[in-house]
C-alpha positions as CSV (number, residue, x, y, z in Angstrom):
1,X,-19.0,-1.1,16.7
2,X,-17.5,-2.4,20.4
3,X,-14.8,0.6,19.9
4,X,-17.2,3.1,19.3
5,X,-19.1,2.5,22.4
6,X,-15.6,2.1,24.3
7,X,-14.4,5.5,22.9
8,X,-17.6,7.3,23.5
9,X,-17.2,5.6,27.5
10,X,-13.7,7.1,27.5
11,X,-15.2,10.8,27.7
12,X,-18.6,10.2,29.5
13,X,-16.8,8.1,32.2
14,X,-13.6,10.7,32.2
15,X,-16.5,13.7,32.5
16,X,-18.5,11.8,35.7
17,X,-15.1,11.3,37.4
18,X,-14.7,15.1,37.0
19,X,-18.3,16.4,38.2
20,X,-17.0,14.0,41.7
21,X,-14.1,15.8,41.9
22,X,-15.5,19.3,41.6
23,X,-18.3,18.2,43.6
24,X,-17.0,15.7,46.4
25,X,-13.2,17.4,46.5
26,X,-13.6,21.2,45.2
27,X,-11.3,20.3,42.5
28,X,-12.3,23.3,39.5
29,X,-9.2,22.8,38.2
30,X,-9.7,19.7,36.8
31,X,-11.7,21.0,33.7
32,X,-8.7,22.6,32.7
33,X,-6.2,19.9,33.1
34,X,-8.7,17.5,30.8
35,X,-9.2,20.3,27.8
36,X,-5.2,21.1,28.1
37,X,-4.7,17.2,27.6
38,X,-7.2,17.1,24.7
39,X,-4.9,19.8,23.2
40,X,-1.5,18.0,23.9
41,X,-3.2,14.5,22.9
42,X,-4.2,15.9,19.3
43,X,-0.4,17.4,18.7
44,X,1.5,14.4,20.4
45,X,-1.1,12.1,17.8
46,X,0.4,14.1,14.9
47,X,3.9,14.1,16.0
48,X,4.5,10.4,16.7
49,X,2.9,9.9,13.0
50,X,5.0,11.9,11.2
51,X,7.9,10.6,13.1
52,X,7.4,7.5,11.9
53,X,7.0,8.9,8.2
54,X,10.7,8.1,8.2
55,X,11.5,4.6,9.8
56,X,7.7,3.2,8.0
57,X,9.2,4.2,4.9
58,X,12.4,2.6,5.2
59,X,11.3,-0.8,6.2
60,X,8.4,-0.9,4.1
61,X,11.3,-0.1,1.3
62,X,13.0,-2.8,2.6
63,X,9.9,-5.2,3.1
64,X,9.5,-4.1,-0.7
65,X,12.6,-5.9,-1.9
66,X,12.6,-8.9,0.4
67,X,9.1,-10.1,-1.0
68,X,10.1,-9.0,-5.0
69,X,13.5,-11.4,-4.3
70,X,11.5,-14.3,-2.8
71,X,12.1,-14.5,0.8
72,X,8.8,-14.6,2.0
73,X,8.0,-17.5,-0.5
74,X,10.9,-19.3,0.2
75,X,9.7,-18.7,3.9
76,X,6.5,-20.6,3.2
77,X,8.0,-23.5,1.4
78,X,10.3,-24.5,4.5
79,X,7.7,-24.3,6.8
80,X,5.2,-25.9,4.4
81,X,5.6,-29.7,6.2
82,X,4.1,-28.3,9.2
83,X,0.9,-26.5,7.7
84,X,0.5,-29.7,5.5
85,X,-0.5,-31.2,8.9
86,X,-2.4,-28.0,10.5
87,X,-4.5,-28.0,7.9
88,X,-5.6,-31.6,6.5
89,X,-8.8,-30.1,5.0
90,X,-7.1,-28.4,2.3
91,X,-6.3,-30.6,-0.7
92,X,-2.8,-31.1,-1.8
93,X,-1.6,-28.4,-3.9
94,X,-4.9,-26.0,-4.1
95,X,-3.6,-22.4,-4.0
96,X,-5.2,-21.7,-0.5
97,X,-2.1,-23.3,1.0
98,X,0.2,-21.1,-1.2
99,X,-1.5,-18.2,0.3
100,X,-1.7,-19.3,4.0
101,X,2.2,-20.0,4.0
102,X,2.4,-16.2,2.0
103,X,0.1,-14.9,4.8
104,X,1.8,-16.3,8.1
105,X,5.0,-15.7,6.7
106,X,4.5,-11.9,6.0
107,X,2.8,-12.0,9.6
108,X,6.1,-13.5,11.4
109,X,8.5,-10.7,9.2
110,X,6.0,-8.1,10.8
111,X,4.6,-7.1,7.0
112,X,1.6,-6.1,8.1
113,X,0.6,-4.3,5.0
114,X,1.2,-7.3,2.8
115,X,-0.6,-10.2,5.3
116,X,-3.7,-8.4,5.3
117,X,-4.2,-8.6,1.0
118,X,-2.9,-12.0,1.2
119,X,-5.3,-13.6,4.2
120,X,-8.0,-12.1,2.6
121,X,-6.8,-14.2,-0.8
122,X,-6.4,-17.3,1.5
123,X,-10.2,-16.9,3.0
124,X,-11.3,-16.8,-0.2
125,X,-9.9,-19.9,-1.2
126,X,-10.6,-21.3,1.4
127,X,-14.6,-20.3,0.7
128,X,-13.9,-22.1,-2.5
129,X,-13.9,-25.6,-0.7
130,X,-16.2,-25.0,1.8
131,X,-19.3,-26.8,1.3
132,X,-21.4,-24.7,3.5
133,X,-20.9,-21.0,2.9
134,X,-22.2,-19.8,5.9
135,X,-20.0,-21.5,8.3
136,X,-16.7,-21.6,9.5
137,X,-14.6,-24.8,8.2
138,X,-11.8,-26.1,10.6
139,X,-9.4,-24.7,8.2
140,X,-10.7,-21.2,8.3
141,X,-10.6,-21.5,12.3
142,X,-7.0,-22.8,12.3
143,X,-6.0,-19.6,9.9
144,X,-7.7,-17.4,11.7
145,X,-6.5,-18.1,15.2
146,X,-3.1,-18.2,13.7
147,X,-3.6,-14.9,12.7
148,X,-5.6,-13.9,15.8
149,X,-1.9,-15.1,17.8
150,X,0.1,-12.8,15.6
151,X,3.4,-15.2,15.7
152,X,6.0,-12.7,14.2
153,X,9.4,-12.7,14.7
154,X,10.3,-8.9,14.2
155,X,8.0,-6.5,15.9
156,X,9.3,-3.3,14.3
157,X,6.2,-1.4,14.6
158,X,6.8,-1.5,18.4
159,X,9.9,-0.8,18.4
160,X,9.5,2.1,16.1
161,X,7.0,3.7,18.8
162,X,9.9,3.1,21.3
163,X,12.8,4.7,19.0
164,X,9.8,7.6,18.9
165,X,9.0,8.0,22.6
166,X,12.6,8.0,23.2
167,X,13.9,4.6,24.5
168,X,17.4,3.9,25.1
169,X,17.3,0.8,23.6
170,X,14.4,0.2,21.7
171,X,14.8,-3.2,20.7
172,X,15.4,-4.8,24.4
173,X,11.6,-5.8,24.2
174,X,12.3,-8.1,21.3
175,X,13.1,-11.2,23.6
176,X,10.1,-10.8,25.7
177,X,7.7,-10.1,22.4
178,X,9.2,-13.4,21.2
179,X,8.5,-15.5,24.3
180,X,4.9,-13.9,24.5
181,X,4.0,-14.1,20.9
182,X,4.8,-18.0,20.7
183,X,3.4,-19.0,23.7
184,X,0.3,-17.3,22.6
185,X,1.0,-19.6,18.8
186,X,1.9,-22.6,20.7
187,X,-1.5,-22.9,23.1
188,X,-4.2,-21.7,19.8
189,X,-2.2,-24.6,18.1
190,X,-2.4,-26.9,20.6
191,X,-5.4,-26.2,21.7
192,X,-7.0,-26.2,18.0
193,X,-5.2,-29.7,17.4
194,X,-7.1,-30.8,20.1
195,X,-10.4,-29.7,19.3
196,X,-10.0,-30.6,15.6
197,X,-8.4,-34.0,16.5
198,X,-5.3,-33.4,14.3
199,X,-2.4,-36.2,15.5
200,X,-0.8,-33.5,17.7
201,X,2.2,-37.0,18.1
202,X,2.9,-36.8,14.4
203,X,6.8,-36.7,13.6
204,X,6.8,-33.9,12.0
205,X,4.5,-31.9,14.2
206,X,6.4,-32.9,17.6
207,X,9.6,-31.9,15.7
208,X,8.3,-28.5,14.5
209,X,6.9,-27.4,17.3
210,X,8.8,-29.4,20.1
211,X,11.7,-27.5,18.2
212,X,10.4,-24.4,18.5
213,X,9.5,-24.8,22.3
214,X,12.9,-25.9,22.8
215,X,14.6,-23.1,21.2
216,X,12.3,-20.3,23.1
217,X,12.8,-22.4,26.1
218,X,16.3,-22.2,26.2
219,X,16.5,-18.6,25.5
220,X,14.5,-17.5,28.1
221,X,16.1,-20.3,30.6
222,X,19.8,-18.6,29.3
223,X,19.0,-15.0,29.7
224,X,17.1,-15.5,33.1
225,X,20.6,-16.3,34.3
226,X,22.2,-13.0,33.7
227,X,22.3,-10.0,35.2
228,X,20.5,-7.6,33.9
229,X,22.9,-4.9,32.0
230,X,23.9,-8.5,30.1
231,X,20.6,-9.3,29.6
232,X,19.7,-5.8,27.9
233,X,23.4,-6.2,25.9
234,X,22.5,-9.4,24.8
235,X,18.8,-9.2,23.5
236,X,19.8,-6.1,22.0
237,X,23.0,-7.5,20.2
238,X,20.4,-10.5,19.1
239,X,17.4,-8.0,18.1
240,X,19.4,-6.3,16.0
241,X,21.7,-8.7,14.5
242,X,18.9,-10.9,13.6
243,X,17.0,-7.4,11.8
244,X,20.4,-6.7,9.9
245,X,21.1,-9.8,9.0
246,X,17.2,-9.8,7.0
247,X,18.1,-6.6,5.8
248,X,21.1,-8.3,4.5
249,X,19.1,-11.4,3.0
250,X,16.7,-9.2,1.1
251,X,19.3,-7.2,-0.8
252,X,21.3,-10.5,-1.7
253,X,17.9,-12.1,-2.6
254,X,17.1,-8.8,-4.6
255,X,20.7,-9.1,-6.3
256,X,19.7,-13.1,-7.2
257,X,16.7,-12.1,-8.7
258,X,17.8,-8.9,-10.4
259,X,15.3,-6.9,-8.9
260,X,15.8,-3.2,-9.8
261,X,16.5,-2.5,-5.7
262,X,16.5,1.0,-5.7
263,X,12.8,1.4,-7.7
264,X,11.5,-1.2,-5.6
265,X,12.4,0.6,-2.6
266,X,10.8,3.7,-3.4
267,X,8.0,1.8,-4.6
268,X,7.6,0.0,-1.1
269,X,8.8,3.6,0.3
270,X,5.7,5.1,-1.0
271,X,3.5,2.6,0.4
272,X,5.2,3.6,4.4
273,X,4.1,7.3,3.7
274,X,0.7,6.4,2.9
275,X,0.3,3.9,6.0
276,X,2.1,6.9,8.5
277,X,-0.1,9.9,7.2
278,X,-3.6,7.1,7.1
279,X,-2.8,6.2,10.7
280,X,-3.1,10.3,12.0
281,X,-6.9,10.5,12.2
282,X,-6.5,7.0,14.4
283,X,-3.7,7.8,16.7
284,X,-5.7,11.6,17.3
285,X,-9.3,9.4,18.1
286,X,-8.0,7.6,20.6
287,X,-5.2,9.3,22.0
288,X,-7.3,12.3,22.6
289,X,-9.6,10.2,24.4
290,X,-7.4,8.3,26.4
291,X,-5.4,11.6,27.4
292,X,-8.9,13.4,28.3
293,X,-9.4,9.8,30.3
294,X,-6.5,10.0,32.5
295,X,-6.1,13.5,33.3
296,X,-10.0,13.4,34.6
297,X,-8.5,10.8,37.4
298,X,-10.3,7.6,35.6
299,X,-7.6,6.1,34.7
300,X,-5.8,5.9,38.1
301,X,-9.2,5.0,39.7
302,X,-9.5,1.9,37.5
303,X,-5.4,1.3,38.2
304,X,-6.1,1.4,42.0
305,X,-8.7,-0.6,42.3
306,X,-6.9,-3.2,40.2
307,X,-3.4,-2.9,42.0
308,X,-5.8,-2.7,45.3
309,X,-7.4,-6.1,44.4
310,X,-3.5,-7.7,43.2
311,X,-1.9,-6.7,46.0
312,X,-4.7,-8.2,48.3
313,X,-4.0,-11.2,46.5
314,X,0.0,-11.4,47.4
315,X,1.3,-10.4,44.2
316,X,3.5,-7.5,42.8
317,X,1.2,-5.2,40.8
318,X,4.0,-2.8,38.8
319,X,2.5,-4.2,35.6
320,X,-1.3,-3.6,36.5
321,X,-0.7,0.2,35.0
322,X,-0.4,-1.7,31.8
323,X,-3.8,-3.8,31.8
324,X,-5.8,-1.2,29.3
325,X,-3.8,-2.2,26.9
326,X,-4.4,-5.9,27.4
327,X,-7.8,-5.1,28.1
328,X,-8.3,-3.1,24.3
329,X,-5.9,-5.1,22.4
330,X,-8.7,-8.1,21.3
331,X,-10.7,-4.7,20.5
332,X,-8.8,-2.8,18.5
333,X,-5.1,-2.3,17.6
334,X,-5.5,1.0,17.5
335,X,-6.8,1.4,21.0
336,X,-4.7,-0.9,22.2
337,X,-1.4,1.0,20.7
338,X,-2.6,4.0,21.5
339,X,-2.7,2.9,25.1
340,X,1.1,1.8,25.3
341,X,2.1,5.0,23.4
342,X,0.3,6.8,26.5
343,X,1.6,5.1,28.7
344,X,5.4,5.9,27.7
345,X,4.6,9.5,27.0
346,X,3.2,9.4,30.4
347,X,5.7,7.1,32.6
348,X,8.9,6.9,29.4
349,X,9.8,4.7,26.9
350,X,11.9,3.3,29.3
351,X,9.9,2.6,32.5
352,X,8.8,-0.6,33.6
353,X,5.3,-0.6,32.9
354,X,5.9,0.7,29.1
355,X,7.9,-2.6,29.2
356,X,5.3,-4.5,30.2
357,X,2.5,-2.8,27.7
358,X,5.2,-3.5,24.7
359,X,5.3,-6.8,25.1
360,X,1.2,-7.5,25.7
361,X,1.3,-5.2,22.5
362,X,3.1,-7.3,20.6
363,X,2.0,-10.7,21.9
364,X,-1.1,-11.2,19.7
365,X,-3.0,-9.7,16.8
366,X,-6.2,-7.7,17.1
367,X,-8.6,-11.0,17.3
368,X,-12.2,-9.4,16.9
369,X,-10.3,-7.1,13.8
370,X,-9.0,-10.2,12.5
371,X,-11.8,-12.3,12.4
372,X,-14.9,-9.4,11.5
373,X,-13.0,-8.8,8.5
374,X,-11.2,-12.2,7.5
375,X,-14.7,-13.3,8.2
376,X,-16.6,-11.0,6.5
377,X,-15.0,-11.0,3.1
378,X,-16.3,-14.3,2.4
379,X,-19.7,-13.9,3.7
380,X,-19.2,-16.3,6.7
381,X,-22.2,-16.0,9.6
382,X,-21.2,-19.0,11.9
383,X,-18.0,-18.8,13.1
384,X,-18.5,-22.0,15.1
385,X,-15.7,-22.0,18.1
386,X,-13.4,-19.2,16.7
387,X,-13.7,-16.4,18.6
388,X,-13.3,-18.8,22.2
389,X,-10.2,-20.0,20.5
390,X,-9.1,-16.8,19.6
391,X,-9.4,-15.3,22.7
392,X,-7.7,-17.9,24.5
393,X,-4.9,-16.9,23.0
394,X,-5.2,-14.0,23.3
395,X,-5.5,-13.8,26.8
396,X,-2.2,-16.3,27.1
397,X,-0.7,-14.1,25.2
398,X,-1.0,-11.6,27.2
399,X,-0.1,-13.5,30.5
400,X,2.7,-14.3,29.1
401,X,4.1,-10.9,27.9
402,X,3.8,-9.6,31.9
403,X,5.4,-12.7,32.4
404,X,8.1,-12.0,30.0
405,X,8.6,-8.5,31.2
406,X,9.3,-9.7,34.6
407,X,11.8,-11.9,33.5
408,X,13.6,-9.8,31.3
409,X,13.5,-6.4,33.0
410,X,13.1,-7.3,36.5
C-alpha cells in the first residue's frame, strides 16, 4: 500500500514541477523530455531484465547444487552455538531452529529465492510455540530483524546490475556491502540483546560476534591504508576469490553427495529464468516513474535542497544524490533497486554516487516487505517493538554504506 501512494506521488509530483517550469520559466519543452523518458525507462526496464536472464541463471544453477550437496546445512550447523543463544525461547532441538539457521544462511550466500520459502517455514514454527497468536514472541522479533538487516556475504544481485550498467569492476563494492551489511547485523543484535535481556557477556556470544567485529574491523582498518588503485585490486582479488572459491565448494560438495550436477543446474537454471522474466513488470513500474520523476526536474529539486542543507552543515554532500534509494529501501526493494539502477544509467556504473547507492542497496533487506509478509503468514497483529528495531537497522545500515563508500572509493 505505502508504494502505491509513493509511485502514484512520483508522477503527480514530477507533473506539478513541470506546470512551474512551463509557467514560472517558459520551459514547453519539458513535456517532451518527461514522455521521451517514459519511453527509454520502459525499454531500459526490459533490457537490464533480460540481461540478467543469463548471469540469474547461472548462479541460481550454481545456488541449485550448493544447497542439493549440503552447504547451506552445513552452514547452519557451525553457526548453530551462536543462534542457540539469540534465541533462548526456542526449545532445544524443535525444527524452527533448523529452519532459522537454513534461512539466515541462504540470506548470507545471497539465495534469495530459497530464504524467502524457508523463513516463511521458520515463522510458522515459530507460531507453533507461541502461546498468543496474535503477537509477536521475542523469537519472531530476533528473526525478523535478522532478516530485516539482510547480513549476506555475497551480494551478487548488485553486482549483476553493475556487470549490466557497465562497471569496470563490478565487484569493488563487495568490501563496502560487507562493512555496511554487518554493522547494520551487529547494532539489531545488540540492540535486540538488550531489549530482550539475552547475556550479551556470554563466551560464546562475545567470541562470535567480538570475532566478527574484529575481522571486519581489520579489513576496513587494512584497506583504508592503501591507495586507492590497491584498494580496487585488492577487494576485487578478495570478491572474487572468495565467489570462486564457493563455486568451487558446491561442485566438490555436489561430487560428495553424488548429486547429478549437471540436472540440478538446469533445474536451479530454470528457476533464474523465471525470477528475471517475473522481475520485468517491476523494473518497468518503477523505472518508468522514477525516469518521468527526474527528467520533470523533481529529482534534482529534492537533491538540492538536500545537498543545500549538508553543505550548510560543513559536510561533503557527493553521496546526497544517492539518498532515494536509502529513502525507498525500508519500502520496497524494488523501488529501492530501481533507484540505484537509475542512478548508474544516469551518472555510470562507475561514478561515485552509484557507489554509494550499491552499498545502501545492499546494506539491509527490505524491512516493511520482510516483516508484512513474514508477519502475515502466521496471522500475527501485534508486532510489539519490531518494526523500531527494524528500522534502526536499517537506518545504520544505511549510514554505514555512505560511510563505507567514502572509505573505499574516496
Amino acid at each position: 500500500m505505502v508504494l502505491n501512494y509513493i509511485w502514484i506521488a512520483f508522477f503527480l509530483l514530477a507533473f506539478v514541477v513541470a506546470v512551474g517550469k512551463t509557467v514560472f520559466m517558459g520551459d514547453y519543452g519539458v513535456w517532451s523530455e518527461i514522455m521521451g523518458a517514459s519511453f527509454s525507462s520502459a525499454g531500459t526496464a526490459f533490457e537490464i531484465s533480460i540481461g540478467l536472464t543469463g548471469v540469474l541463471a547461472l548462479w541460481m544453477g550454481l545456488m541449485k547444487i550448493g544447497e542439493k550437496g549440503g552447504v547451506i546445512q552445513l552452514f547452519g550447523r557451525l553457526i548453530s552455538p551462536l543462534f542457540c543463544r539469540l534465541f533462548p525461547g526456542i526449545p532445544k532441538g524443535h525444527p524452527a531452529m533448523g529452519s532459522i539457521f537454513m534461512n539466515v544462511s541462504a540470506n548470507m550466500l545471497g539465495l534469495d529465492n530459497a530464504a524467502t520459502p524457508l523463513g516463511l517455514k521458520a515463522m510458522s514454527e515459530l507460531q507453533e510455540i507461541n502461546t498468543k497468536k496474535d503477537t509477536a514472541t521475542d523469537a519472531m522479533i530476533m528473526f525478523l530483524v535478522l532478516n530485516a538487516s539482510g547480513l549476506c556475504f555475497i551480494p551478487i544481485s548488485i553486482m549483476m546490475y553493475r556487470v549490466q550498467a557497465g562497471a569496470a569492476n563490478p565487484t569493488d563494492v563487495f568490501l563496502p556491502i560487507l562493512l555496511a551489511t554487518f554493522i547494520s547485523t551487529f547494532v539489531g543484535i545488540v540492540a535486540l540483546c538488550i531489549k530482550q535481556r539475552i547475556k550479551l557477556l556470554d563466551k560464546v556470544m562475545v567470541s562470535w560476534l567480538g570475532g566478527m567485529a574484529a575481522v571486519i574491523v581489520a579489513i576496513v582498518w587494512y584497506f583504508s591504508t592503501l591507495p586507492q588503485d590497491k584498494v580496487q585490486l585488492y577487494s576485487g582479488f578478495i570478491a572474487n576469490f572468495l565467489l570462486f572459491s564457493v563455486v568451487v565448494s558446491f561442485i566438490i560438495a555436489g561430487l560428495r553427495k553424488r548429486v547429478n550436477m549437471y540436472e540440478t543446474f538446469i533445474e536451479g537454471a530454470k528457476e533464474g529464468f523465471r525470477t528475471a522474466v517475473m522481475i520485468i513488470p517491476y523494473l518497468v513500474a518503477i523505472l518508468v516513474a522514477i525516469g518521468m520523476f527526474r527528467a520533470s526536474g523533481a529529482m534534482d529539486v529534492v537533491t538540492g535542497l538536500m545537498s543545500s542543507a549538508v553543505e550548510a552543515m560543513g559536510f561533503d554532500s557527493e553521496w546526497v544524490g544517492a539518498l532515494p534509494t536509502a529513502l525507498m529501501k525500508p519500502l520496497s526493494g524494488s523501488g529501492s533497486r530501481g533507484m540505484m539502477v537509475d542512478l548508474m544509467n544516469t551518472y555510470g556504473a562507475d561514478a561515485f554516487v552509484s557507489r554509494v547507492s550499491a552499498a545502501i542497496q545492499g546494506s539491509t533487506d527490505t524491512m516493511f516487505y520482510v516483516l508484512a509478509v513474514y508477519f502475515g503468514s502466521v496471522g500475527v497483529k501485534r508486532t510489539r517493538y519490531a518494526v523500531s528495531y527494524a528500522l534502526l537497522a536499517d537506518v545504520v545500515g544505511s549510514i554505514a554504506g555512505i560511510a563505507a563508500a567514502y572509505i573505499f572509493f574516496r
